[in-house]
GULUM-433386 format. One record per residue (C-alpha): residue number from 1; residue in three letters; x, y, z. Coordinates in pm, 1 decimal, always signed. Layout:
N
 drenvo koldo       px       py       pz
    NUM   ALA        X        Y        Z
...
***
This chain:
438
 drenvo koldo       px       py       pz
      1   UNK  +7851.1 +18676.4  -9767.4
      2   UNK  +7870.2 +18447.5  -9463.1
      3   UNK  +7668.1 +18554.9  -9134.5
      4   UNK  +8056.0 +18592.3  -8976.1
      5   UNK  +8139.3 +18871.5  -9194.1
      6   UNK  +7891.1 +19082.7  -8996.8
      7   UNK  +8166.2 +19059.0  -8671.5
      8   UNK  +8391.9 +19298.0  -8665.8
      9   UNK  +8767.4 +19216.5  -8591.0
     10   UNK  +8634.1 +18853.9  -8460.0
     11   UNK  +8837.6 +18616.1  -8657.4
     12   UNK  +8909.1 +18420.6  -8384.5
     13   UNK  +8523.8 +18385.3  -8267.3
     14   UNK  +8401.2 +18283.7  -8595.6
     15   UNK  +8673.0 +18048.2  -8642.4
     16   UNK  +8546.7 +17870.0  -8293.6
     17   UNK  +8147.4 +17917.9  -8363.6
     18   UNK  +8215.6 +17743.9  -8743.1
     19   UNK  +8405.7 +17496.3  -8592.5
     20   UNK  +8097.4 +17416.1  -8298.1
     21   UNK  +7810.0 +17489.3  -8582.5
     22   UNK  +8029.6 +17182.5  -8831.9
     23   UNK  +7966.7 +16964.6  -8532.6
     24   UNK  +7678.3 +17038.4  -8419.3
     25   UNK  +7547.7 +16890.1  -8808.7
     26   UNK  +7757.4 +16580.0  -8731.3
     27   UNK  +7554.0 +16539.9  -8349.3
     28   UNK  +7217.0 +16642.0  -8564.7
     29   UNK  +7300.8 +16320.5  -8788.5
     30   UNK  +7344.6 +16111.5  -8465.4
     31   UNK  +7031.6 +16243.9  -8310.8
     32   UNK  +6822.7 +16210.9  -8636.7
     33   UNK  +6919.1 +15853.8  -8660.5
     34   UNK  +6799.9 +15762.4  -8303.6
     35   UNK  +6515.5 +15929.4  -8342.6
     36   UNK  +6410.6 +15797.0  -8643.6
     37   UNK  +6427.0 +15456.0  -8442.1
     38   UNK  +6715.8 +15279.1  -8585.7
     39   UNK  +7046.9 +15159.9  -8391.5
     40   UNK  +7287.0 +15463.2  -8269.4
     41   UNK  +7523.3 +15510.8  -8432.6
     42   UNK  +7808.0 +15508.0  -8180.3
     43   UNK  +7683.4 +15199.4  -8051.8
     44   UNK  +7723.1 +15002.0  -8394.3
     45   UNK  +8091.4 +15137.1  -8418.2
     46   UNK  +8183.0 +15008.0  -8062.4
     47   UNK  +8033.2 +14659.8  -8175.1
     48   UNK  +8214.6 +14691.7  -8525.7
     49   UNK  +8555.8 +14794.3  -8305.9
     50   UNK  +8585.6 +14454.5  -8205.6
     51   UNK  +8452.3 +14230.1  -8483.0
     52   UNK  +8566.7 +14365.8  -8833.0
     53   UNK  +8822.7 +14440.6  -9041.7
     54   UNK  +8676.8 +14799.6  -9051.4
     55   UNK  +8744.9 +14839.4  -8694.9
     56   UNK  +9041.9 +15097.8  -8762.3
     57   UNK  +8798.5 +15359.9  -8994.2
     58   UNK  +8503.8 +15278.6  -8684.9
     59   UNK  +8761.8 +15397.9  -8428.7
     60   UNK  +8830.0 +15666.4  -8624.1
     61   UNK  +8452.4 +15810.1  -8723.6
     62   UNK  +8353.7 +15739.2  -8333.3
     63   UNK  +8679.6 +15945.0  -8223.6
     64   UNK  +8531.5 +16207.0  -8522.3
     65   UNK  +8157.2 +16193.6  -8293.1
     66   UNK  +8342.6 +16263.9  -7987.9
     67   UNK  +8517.2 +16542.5  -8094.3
     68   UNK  +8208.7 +16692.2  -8208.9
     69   UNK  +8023.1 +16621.4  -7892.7
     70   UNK  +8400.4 +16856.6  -7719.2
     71   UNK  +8333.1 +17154.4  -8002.2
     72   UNK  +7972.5 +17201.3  -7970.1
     73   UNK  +7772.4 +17204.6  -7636.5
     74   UNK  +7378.0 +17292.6  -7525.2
     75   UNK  +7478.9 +17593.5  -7368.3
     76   UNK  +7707.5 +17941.3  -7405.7
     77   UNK  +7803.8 +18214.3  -7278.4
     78   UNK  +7925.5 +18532.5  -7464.2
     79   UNK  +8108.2 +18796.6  -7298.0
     80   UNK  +8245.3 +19094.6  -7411.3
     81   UNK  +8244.9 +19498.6  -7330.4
     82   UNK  +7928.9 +19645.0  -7422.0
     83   UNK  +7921.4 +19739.1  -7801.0
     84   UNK  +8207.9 +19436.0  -7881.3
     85   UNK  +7877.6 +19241.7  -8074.1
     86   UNK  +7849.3 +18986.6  -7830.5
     87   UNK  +7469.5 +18988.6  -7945.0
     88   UNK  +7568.3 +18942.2  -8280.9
     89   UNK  +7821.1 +18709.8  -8235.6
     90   UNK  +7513.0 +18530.7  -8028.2
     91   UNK  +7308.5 +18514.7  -8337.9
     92   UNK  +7577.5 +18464.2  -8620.3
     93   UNK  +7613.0 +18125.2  -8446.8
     94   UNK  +7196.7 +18066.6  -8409.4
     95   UNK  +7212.6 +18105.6  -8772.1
     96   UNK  +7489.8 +17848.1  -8873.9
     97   UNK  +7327.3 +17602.3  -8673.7
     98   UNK  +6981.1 +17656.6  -8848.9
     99   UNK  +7153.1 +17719.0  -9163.8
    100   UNK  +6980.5 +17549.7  -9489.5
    101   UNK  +7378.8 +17570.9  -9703.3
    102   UNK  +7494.9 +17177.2  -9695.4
    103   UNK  +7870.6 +17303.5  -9698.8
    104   UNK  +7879.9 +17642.4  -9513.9
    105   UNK  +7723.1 +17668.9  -9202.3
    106   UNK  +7597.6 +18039.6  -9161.4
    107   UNK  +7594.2 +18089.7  -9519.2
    108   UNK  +7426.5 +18425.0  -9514.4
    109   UNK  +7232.6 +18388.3  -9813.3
    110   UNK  +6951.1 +18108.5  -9752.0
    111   UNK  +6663.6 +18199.2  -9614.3
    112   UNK  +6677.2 +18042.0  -9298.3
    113   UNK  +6984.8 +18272.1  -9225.4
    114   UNK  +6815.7 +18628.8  -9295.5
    115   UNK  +6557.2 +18507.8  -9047.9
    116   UNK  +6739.8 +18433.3  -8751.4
    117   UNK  +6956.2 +18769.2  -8832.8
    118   UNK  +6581.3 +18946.7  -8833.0
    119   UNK  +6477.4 +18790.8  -8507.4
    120   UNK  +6195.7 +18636.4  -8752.4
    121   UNK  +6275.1 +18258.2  -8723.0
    122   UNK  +5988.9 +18064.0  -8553.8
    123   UNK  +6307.1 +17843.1  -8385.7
    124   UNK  +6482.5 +18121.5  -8199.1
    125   UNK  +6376.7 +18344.3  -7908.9
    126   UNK  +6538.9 +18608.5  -7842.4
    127   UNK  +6477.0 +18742.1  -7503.3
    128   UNK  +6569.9 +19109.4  -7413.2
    129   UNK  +6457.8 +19301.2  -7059.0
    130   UNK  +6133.5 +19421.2  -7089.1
    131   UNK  +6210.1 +19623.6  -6823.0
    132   UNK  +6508.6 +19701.7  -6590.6
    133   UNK  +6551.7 +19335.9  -6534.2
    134   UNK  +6447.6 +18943.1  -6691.1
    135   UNK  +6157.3 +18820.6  -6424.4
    136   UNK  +6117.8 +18479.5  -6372.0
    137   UNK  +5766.4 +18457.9  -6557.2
    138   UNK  +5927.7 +18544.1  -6871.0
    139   UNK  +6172.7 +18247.6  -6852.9
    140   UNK  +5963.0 +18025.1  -6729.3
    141   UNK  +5779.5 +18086.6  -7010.0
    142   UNK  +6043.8 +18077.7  -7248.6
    143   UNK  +6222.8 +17752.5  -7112.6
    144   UNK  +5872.1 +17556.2  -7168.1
    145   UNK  +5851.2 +17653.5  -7520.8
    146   UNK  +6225.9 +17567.6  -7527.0
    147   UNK  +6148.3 +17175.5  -7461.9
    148   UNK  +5954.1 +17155.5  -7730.2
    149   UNK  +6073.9 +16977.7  -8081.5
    150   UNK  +6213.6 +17262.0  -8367.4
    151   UNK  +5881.8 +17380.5  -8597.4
    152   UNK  +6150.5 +17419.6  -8849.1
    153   UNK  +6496.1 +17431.3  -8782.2
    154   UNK  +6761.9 +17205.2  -8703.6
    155   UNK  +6774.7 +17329.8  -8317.3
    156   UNK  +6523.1 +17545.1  -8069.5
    157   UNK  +6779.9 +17807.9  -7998.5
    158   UNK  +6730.1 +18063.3  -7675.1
    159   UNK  +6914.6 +18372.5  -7677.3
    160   UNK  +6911.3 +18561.9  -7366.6
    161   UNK  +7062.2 +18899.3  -7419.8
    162   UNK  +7166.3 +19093.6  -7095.1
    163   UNK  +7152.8 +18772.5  -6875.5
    164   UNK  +7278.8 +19027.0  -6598.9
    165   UNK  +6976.9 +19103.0  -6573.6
    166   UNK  +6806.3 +18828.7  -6462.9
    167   UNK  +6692.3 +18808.1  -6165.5
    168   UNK  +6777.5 +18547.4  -5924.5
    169   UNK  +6432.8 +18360.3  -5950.0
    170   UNK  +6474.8 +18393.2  -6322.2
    171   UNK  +6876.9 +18271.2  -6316.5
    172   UNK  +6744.8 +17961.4  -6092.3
    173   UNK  +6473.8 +17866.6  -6347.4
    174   UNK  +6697.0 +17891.9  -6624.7
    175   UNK  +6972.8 +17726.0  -6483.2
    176   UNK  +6699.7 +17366.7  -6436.2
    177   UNK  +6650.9 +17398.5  -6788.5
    178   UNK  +7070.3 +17419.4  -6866.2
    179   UNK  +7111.2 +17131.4  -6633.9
    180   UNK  +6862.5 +16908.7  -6808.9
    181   UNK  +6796.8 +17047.7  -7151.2
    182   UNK  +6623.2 +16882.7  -7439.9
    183   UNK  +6854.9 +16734.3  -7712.6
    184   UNK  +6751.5 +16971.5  -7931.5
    185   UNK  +6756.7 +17270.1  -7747.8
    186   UNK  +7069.8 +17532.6  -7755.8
    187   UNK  +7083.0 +17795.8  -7502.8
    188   UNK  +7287.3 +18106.2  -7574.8
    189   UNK  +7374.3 +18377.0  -7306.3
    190   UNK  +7528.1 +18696.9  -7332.2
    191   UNK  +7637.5 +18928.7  -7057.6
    192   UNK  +7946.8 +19203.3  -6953.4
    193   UNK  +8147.5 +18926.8  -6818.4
    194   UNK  +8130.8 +18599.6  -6629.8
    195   UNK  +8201.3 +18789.1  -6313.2
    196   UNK  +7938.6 +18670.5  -6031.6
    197   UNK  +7763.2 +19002.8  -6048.5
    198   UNK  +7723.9 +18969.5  -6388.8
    199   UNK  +7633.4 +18586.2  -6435.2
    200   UNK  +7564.6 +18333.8  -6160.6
    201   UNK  +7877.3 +18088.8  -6084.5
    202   UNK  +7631.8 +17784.8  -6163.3
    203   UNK  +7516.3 +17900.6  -6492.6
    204   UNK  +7845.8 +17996.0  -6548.4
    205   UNK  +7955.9 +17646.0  -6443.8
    206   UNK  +7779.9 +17475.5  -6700.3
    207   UNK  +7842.5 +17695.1  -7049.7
    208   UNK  +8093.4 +17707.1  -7295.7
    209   UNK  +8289.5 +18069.5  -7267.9
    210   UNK  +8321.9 +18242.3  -7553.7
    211   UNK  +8496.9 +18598.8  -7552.6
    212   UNK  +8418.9 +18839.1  -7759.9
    213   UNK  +8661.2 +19138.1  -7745.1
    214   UNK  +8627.6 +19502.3  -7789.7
    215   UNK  +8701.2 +19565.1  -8169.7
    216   UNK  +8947.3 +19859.4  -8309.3
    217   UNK  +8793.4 +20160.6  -8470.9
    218   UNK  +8929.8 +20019.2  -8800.4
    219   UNK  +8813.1 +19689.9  -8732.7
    220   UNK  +8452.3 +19887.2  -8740.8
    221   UNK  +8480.7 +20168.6  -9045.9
    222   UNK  +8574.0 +19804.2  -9184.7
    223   UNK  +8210.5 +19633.2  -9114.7
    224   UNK  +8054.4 +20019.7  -9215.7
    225   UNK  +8214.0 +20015.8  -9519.5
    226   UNK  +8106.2 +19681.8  -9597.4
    227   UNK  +7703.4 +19748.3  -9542.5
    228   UNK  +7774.6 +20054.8  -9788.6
    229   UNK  +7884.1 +20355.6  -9578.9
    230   UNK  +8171.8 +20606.3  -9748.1
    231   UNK  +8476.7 +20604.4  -9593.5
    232   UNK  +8494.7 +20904.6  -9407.3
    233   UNK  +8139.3 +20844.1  -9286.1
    234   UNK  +8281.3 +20481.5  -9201.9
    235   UNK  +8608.2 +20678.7  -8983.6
    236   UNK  +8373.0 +20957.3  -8802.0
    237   UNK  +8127.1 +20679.8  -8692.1
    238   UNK  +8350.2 +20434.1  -8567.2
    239   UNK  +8561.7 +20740.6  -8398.6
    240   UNK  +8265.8 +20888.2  -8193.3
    241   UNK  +8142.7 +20583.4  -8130.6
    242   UNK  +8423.3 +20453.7  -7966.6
    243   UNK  +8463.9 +20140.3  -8164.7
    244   UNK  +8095.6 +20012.0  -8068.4
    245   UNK  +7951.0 +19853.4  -8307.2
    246   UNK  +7581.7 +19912.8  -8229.7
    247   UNK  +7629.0 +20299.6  -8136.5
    248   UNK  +7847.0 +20320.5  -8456.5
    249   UNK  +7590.0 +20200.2  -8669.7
    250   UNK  +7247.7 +20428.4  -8530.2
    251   UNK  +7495.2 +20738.2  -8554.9
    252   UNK  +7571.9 +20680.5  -8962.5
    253   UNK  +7198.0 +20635.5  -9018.2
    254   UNK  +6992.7 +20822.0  -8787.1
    255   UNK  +7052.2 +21209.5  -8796.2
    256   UNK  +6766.3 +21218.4  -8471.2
    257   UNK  +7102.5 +21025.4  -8301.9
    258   UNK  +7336.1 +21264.7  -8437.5
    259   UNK  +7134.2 +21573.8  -8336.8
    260   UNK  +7102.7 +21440.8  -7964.6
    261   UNK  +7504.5 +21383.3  -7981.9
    262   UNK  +7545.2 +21771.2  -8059.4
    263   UNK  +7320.3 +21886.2  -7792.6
    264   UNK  +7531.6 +21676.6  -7510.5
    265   UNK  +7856.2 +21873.3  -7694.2
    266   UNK  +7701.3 +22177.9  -7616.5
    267   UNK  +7600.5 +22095.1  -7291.3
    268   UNK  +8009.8 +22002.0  -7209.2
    269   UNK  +8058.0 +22343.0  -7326.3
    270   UNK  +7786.2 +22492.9  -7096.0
    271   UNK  +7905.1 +22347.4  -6786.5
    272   UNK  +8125.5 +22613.1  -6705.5
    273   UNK  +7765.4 +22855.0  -6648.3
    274   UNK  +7623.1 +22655.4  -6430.6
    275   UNK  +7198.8 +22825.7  -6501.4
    276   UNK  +7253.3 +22778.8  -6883.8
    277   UNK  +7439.2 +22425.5  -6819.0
    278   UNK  +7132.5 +22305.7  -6572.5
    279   UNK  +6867.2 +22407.5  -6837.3
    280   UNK  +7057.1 +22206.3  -7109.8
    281   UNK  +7117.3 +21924.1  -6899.0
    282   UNK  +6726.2 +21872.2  -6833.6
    283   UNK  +6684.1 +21916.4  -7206.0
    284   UNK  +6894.5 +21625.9  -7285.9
    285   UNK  +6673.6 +21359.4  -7016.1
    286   UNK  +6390.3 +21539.4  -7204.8
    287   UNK  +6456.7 +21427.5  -7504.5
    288   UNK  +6564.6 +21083.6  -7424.4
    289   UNK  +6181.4 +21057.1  -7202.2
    290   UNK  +6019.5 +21151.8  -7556.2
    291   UNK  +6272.8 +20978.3  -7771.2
    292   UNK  +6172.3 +20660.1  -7531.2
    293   UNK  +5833.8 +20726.2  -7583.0
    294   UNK  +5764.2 +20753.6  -7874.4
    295   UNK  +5995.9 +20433.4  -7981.7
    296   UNK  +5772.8 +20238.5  -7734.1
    297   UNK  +5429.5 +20385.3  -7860.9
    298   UNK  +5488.9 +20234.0  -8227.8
    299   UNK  +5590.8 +19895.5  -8012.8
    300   UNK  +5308.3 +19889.1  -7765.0
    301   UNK  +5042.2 +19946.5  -8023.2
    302   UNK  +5114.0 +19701.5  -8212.6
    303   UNK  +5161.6 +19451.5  -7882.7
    304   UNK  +4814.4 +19594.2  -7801.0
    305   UNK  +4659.0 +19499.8  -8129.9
    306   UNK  +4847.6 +19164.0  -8153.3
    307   UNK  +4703.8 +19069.6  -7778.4
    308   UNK  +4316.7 +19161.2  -7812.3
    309   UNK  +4309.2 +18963.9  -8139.1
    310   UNK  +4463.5 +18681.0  -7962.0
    311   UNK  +4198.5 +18735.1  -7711.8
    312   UNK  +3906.8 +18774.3  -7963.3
    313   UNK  +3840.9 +19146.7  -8058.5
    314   UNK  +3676.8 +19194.3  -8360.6
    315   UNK  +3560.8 +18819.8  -8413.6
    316   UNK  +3247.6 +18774.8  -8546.5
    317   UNK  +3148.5 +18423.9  -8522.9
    318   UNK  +2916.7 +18271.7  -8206.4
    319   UNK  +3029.2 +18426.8  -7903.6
    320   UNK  +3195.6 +18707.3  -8001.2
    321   UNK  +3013.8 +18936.7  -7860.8
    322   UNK  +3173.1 +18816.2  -7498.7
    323   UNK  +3514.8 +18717.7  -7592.6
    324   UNK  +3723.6 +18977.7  -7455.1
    325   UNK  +3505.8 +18936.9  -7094.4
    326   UNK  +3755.3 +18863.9  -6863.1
    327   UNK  +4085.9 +18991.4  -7038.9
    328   UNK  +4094.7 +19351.0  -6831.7
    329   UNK  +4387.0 +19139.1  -6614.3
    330   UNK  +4615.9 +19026.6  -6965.9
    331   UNK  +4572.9 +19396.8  -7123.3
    332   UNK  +4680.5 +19566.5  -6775.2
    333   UNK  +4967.1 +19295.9  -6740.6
    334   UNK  +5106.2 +19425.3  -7037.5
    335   UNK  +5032.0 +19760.1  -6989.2
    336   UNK  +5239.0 +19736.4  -6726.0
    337   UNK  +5538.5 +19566.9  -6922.0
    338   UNK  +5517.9 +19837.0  -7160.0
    339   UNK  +5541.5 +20101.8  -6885.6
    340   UNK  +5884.6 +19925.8  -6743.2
    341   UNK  +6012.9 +19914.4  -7058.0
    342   UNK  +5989.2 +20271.8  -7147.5
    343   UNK  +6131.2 +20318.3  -6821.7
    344   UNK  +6437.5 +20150.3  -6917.0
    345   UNK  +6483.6 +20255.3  -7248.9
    346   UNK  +6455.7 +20646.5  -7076.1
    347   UNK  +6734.2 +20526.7  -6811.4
    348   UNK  +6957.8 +20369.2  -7168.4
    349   UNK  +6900.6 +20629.0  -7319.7
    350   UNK  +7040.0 +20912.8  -7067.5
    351   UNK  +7350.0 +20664.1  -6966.2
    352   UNK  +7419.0 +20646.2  -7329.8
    353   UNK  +7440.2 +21090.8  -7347.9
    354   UNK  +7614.8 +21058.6  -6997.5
    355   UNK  +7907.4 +20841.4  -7186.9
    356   UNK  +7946.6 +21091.3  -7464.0
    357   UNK  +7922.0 +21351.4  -7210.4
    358   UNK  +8211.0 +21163.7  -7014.7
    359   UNK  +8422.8 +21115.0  -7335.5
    360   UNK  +8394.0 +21511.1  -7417.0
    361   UNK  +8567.7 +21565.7  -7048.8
    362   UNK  +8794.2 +21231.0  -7144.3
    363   UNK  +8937.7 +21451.3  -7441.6
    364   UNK  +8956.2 +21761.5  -7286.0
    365   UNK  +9210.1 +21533.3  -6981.4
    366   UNK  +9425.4 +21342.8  -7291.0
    367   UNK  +9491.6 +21726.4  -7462.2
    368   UNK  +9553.6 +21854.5  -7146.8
    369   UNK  +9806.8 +21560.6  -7064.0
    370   UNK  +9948.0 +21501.5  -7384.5
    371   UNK  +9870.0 +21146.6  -7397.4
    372   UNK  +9950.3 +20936.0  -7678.6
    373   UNK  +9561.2 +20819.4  -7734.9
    374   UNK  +9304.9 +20870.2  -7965.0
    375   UNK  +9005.1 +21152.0  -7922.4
    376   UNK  +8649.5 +21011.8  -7920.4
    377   UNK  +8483.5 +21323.1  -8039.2
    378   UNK  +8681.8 +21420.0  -8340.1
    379   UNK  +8477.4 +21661.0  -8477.9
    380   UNK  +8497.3 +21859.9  -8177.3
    381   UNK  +8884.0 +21870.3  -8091.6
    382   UNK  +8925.9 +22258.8  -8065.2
    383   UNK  +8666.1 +22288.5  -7792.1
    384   UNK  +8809.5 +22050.8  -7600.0
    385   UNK  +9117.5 +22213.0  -7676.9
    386   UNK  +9014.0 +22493.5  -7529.7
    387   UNK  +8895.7 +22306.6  -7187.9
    388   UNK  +9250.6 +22191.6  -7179.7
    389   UNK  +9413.1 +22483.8  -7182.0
    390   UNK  +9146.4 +22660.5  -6943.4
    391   UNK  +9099.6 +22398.8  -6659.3
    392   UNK  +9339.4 +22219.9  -6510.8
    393   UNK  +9386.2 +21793.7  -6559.1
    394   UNK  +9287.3 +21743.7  -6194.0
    395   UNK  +8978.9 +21907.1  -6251.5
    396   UNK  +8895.0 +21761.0  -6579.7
    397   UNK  +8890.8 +21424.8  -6382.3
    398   UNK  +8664.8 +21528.9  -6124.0
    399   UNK  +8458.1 +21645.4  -6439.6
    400   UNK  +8457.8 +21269.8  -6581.6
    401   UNK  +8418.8 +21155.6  -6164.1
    402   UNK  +8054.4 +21364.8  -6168.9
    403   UNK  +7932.7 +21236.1  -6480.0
    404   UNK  +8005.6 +20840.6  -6374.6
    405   UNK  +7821.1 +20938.7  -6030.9
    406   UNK  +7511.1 +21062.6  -6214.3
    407   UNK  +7514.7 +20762.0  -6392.3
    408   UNK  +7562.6 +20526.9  -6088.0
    409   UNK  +7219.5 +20743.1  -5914.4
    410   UNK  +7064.3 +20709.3  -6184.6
    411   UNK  +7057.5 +20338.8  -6189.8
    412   UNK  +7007.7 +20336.7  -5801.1
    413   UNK  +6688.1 +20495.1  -5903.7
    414   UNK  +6704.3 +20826.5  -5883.6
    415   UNK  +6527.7 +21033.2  -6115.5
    416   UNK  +6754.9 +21144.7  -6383.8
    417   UNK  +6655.9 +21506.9  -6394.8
    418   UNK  +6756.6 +21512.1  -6039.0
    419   UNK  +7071.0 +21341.8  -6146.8
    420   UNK  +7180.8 +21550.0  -6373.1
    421   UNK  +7100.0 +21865.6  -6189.6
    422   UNK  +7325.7 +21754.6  -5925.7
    423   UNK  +7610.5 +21655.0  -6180.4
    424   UNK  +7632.9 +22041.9  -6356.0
    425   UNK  +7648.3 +22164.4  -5976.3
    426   UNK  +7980.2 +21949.6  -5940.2
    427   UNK  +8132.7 +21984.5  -6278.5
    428   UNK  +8061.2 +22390.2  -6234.5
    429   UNK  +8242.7 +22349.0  -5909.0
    430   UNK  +8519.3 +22148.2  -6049.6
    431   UNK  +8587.0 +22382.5  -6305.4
    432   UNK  +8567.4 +22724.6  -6130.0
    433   UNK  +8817.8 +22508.4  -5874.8
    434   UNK  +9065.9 +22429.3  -6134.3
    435   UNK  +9068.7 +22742.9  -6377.5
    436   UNK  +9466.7 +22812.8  -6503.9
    437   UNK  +9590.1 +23151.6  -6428.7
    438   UNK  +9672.6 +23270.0  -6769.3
***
C-alpha cells in the first residue's frame, strides 16, 4: 500500500507530490553524477546539441531535466484547515523522496518508508512547538544539522509543523537557510494558510504551495476503514470528528478521548444551571491539566534520561565521577521546555473540548433552523433537539459567540479556568434570554 493511500480524499495532492518525488530521482541522478566528479550532465547535452546526430534525443532528455528541476523544488508549503492532514501529506512526500522502491516512489512497504511515517528516519526532522511557539534556538539548530550531507537517505528533509508558530527571529533564520539551501536539503512547511499571520510573505515567496483541502466525512470512514475500523465505528468517528482526520482517529481508539467527549456533552446540557454548569466546566480544564500531564511525564522522563546519559551519568570509566559537573544549566533548560510544553498541550487540549462544546450549540442552531446540514454530534441529536425547541436560534448563536470568546482568552493568556467560568456565565445568560414561551 503506497504512503498516499494514508490521505484521505487527496487525489489531487498525491498526484502532484508523485509527480515532484519522480523528479526529484531524476535531479538526485544529476547531483550524484557531479558529485561523484564527472562532467554534468546538462552540460554534455548542450555540447552534444550542437555536434551530433543525437542532438534531437539530447534536446529532448535536457528538456526532460528541466522539467524536473519545474516539478520538484527545495522548499514547500502545505496548507490546509486544521485536521485536512496537511502533516501527513508533509510526510507522505518525505517518504517518496527517501523511498528505497526503484519504480514507486513512496512505496509504503520498504523500510525506509515506515521510518519516515514513524518520525524514526535519521534523515528527517520533524520539528513541532515545544511550547506555545518555534524559538529561534531550535531552528537554528535544526537548519545547521540541515546543511549537512544525508546519513542515509536520498535527501535531509525538514518538516516544520505549525510554522505559524514561529516566531519572527525563528521565521528570519529559517528563511537564510530557504534562500541558500544545500543541494540536498528539502524543507517542508505546514501551516493554516499562507495568509501573513500565518506564514511570513518571504518564506511564502520562496515555496512551492501545495493545498491540502478539508476532506468529506466519507472521504475519512474511507481511510478508518482501511487501517481496520468497522463501518459504523468508521461513520460515528468521522461524524463527531468533523471530518478531521487526526481527531477522527484518537476518538476510534482511545476510550480516555471518548470519555472526555461525553463529559463536554453533559456540560452543553448543564449550561442552562449555571452552579452545576460552572463546576463541570472546571472539571473539563481539569482533566485536560492532568491528561497534559501525565502525556508529558512519560515524554520528559525519558528526555531526562536520554540528556544525563548524553552528559555522562552513570559512566564508569576515568572521570566519571565529575562528568555531570557543570550540566545544572542543560537539565534546567529543558526543564523548562518541558514545562512550556505541558503548557501548551493543557491550552490544545481545552480548545479542542471548547470546539466540541461549540459544535453541541452548532446542532442545537441547524435543528432549530432547519438547515439542510449535517449534525456533528450524532449520537446526541435528541438533546440538542431539545435545546432547539427550548431556546431560541438567536440565542443559540450567542451560545456558539461565548464559547469562541473563551477560546480567543484563552490563547491571550488567560487562565482557562477563568475562561471558562466566564463562558457558562454568558451562555446561562443567553439562554435564560432566549427561552420560547411554550
Amino acid at each position: 500500500m503506497s504512503v498516499f493511500d494514508q490521505l484521505a480524499g487527496q487525489e489531487d495532492v498525491a498526484s502532484q507530490l508523485r509527480t515532484a518525488a519522480q523528479a526529484a530521482r531524476r535531479m538526485l541522478a544529476e547531483l550524484e553524477a557531479a558529485e561523484s566528479g564527472q562532467d554534468s550532465l546538462l552540460g554534455a547535452l548542450e555540447d552534444t546539441l550542437e555536434d551530433t546526430a543525437e542532438g534531437e534525443a539530447a534536446a529532448d532528455l535536457a528538456e526532460a531535466i528541466d522539467r524536473a528541476g519545474s516539478e520538484m523544488t527545495h522548499a514547500w508549503l502545505f496548507t490546509g484547515p486544521p485536521g485536512s492532514g496537511r502533516s501527513v501529506a508533509a510526510r507522505c512526500f518525505a517518504a517518496a523522496l527517501q523511498c528505497d522502491d526503484p519504480t514507486e516512489p513512496g512505496c509504503g512497504e520498504c523500510e525506509t518508508c515506515r521510518d519516515v511515517m514513524n518520525d524514526r528516519h535519521p534523515d528527517v526532522m520533524v520539528v513541532q512547538p515545544e511550547g506555545l511557539t518555534i524559538q529561534v534556538k531550535e531552528i537554528r539548530s535544526i537548519v545547521s544539522r540541515a546543511s549537512t550531507f544525508p546519513a542515509t537517505g536520498n535527501w535531509q528533509i525538514v518538516i516544520v509543523e505549525d510554522a505559524d508558530r514561529l516566531t519572527e527571529q525563528a521565521g528570519n533564520a529559517l528563511l537564510k537557510a530557504v534562500e541558500e539551501p544545500p543541494s540536498r536539503t528539502v524543507f517542508i512547511l505546514c501551516a493554516p494558510s499562507d495568509d501573513p499571520q500565518d506564514i511570513m510573505v518571504t518564506l511564502r515567496s520562496r515555496t512551492r504551495h501545495v493545498y491540502v483541502r478539508m476532506p468529506t466525512r466519507k472521504d475519512v470512514a474511507d481511510l478508518l476503514l482501511r487501517e481496520g475500523a468497522t463501518p459504523a465505528q468508521a461513520e460515528w468517528s468521522a461524524a463527531v470528528a468533523d471530518a478531521h482526520i487526526g481527531r477522527a482517529r484518537v476518538l476510534l481508539h482511545s476510550e480516555e478521548a471518548r470519555a472526555r467527549r461525553r463529559k463536554v456533552l453533559e456540560l452543553g446540557q448543564l449550561t442552562n444551571h449555571p452552579s452545576r454548569a460552572y463546576n463541570a466546566a472546571v472539571q473539563v480544564v481539569q482533566d485536560a491539566r492532568k491528561a497534559a500531564a501525565d502525556a508529558n511525564k512519560e515524554m520528559s522522563e525519558k528526555e531526562t534520561e536520554e540528556l544525563r546519559t548524553a552528559l555522562g551519568a552513570g559512566g564508569t570509566g576515568k572521570g566519571a565521577g565529575t562528568a555531570m559537573r557543570g550540566t545544572a544549566g542543560a537539565l534546567k533548560e529543558l526543564k523548562d521546555s518541558q514545562k512550556r510544553r505541558e503548557t501548551r498541550m493543557v491550552r490544545d487540549s481545552v480548545d479542542l473540548s471548547l470546539t466540541d462544546l461549540a459544535a453541541f450549540y452548532r446542532d442545537a442552531l441547524v435543528q432549530a433552523t432547519g438547515a439542510k446540514v449535517d449534525l456533528i454530534h450524532v449520537d446526541a441529536h435528541s438533546i440538542t433537539k431539545a435545546f432547539a425547541d427550548f431556546f431560541s436560534p438567536e440565542s443559540l448563536l450567542q451560545c456558539i459567540d461565548a464559547v469562541m470568546a473563551a477560546r480567543t482568552e484563552i490563547n491571550q493568556n488567560v487562565k482557562p479556568e477563568m475562561a471558562v467560568g466566564g463562558m457558562v456565565g454568558a451562555i446561562s445568560e443567553a439562554l435564560n434570554a432566549g427561552r420560547l414561551q411554550r
